[in-house]
C-alpha positions in Angstrom: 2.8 -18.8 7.7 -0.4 -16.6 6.9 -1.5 -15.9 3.6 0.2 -13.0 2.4 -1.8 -10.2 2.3 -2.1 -8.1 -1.3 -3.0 -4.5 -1.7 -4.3 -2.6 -5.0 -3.4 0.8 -4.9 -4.9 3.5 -6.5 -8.4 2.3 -7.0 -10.0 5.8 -8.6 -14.0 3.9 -9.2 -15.9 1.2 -8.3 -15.3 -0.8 -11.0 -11.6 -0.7 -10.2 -12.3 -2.2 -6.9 -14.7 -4.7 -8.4 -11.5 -6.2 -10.2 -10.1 -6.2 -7.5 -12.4 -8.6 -5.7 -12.9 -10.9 -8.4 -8.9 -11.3 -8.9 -8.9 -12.3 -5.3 -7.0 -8.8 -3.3 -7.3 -8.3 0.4 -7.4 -4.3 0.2 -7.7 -1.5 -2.2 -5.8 1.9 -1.7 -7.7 5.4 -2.6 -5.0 8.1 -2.8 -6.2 11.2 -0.6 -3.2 13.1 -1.7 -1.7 15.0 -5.0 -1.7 11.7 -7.9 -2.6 10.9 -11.5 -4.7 8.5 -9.1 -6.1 10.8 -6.9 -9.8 9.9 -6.0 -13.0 12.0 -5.5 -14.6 12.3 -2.8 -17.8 11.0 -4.4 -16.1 8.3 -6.6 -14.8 7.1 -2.5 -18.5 7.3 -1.4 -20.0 5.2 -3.9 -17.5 2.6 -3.3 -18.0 2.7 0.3 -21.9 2.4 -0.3 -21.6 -1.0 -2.4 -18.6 -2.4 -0.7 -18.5 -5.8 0.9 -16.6 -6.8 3.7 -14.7 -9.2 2.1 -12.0 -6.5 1.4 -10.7 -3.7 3.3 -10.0 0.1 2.3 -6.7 2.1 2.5 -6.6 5.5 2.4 -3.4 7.0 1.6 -2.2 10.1 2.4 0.8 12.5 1.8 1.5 14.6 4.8 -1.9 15.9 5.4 -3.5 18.3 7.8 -5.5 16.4 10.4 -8.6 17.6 9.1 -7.8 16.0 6.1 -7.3 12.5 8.2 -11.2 13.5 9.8 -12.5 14.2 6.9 -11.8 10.7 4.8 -13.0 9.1 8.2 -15.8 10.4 8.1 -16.1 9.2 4.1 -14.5 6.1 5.1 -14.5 5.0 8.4 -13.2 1.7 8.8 -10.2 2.3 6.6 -6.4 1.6 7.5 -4.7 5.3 6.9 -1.2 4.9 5.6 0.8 7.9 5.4 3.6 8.1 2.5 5.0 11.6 3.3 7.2 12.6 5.8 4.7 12.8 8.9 5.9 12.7 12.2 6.2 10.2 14.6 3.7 11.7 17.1 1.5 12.5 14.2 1.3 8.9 13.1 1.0 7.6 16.3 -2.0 9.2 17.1 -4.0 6.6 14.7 -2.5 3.6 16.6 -2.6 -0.1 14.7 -4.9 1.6 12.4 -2.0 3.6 10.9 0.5 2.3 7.8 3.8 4.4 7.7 5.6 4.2 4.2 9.2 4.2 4.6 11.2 5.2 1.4 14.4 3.1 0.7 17.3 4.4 -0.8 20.3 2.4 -2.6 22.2 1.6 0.7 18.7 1.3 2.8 21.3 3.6 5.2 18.7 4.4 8.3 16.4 1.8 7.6 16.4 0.4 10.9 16.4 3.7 12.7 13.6 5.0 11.0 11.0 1.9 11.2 11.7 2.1 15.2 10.2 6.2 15.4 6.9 3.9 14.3 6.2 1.1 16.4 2.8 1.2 16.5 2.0 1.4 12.8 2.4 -1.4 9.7 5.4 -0.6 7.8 5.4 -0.2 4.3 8.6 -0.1 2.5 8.6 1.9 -1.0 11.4 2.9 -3.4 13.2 6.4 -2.9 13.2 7.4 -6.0 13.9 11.6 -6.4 10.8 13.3 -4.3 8.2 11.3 -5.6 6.4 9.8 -2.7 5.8 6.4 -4.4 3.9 5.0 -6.8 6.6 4.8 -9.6 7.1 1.7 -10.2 10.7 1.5 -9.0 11.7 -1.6 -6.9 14.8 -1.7 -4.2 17.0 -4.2 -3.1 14.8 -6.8 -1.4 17.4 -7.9 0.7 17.3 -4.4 2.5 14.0 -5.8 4.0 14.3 -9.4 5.2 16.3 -8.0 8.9 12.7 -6.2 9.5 10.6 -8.7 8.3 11.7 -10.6 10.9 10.8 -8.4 13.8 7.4 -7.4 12.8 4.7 -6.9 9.9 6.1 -5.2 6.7 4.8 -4.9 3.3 6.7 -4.2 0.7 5.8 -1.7 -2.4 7.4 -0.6 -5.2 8.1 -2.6 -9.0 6.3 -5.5 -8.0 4.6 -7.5 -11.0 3.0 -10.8 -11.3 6.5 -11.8 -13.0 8.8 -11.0 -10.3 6.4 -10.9 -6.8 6.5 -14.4 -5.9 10.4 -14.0 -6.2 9.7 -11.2 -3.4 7.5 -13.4 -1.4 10.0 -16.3 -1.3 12.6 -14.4 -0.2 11.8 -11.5 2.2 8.8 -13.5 3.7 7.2 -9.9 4.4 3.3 -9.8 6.2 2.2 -8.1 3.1 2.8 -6.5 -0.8 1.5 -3.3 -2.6 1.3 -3.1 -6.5 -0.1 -0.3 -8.3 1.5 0.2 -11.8 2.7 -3.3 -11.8 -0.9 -4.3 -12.1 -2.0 -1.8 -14.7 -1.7 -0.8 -18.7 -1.6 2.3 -20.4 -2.8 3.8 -16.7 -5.5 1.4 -16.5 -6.2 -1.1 -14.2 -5.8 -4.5 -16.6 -7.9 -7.3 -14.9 -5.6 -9.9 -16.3 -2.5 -8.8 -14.5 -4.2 -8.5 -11.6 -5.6 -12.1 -11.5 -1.9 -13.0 -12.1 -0.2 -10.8 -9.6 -2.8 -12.6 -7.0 -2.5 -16.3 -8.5 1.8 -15.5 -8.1 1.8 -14.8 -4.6 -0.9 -17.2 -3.4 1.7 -19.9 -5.2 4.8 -18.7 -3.3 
């Protein structure tokens, strides 16, 4: 099996993305869409400027106009676009492998199936439905809800991950990749010792 590949979400500066390097991440998200971790547009050009290739940006949206989309690409060109809202199918599609579609679980994961098939193109990202937030809270669901897709084809799975319990997640669902965002943070900050764990905890599973 491949390494499993780790994203750090909401990345507002550089120097959050240089943590994220040096604890050993695959990609960094930069939320394009209404957040306590919404970036700038300048904050996202400096990091484009200095960034190496040894990590890969995300830019994450929440049903936007496609203007929007054009507008980050132009910012951010080579970055996977994952879409968290409720965008459509067509919409989506239009971005081909390029495109991440979050997919918010409920308590029964009722649908599940259904709705990861309207996006076959795209790498599904499974979050927590929790109220009308569109992720980002910390939350976890029921792994187990997962595992039938993970099968099939590449998921990563979001939502109340922390260096405590993601290998647990790892082991179990197998999924292509994770997402962390609060679980890697304290008091809204980006805490490079959590993050070095969260990394050295999946790389062990």
């Amino acid at each position: 099996m491949a390494e499993t590949w780790i994203k750090f979400c909401g990345c507002t500066a550089w120097e959050d993305v240089e943590l994220a390097i040096a604890a050993g991440a695959d990609a960094f998200g930069m939320i394009f869409a209404p957040s306590p971790r919404r970036i700038a547009p300048a904050a996202a050009g400096e990091i484009m400027r200095r960034l190496p290739a040894s990590i890969e940006p995300v830019a994450v949206f929440v049903n936007p106009a496609r203007g929007e989309v054009e507008d980050v690409r132009a910012l951010v060109p080579n970055a996977l676009l994952q879409f968290s809202g409720n965008e459509s199918a067509q919409f989506v599609a239009g971005y081909g492998e390029r495109a991440i579609k979050a997919i918010h679980v409920g308590e029964t994961a009722s649908g599940l199936g259904e709705a990861a098939g309207l996006y076959p193109y795209a790498l599904l990202l499974l979050d927590t439905r929790h109220g009308e937030l569109a992720g980002g809270t910390g939350h976890g669901f029921a792994w187990e809800h997962a595992v039938a897709l993970t099968g099939q084809r590449r998921v990563v799975i979001a939502g109340g991950l922390t260096p405590e319990n993601v290998a647990d997640c790892v082991r179990h669902v197998r999924p292509f990749g994770v997402d962390v965002r609060s679980g890697i943070e304290t008091n809204g900050q980006k805490d490079p010792a959590k993050m070095r764990a969260f990394v050295r905890a999946v790389r062990g599973a």
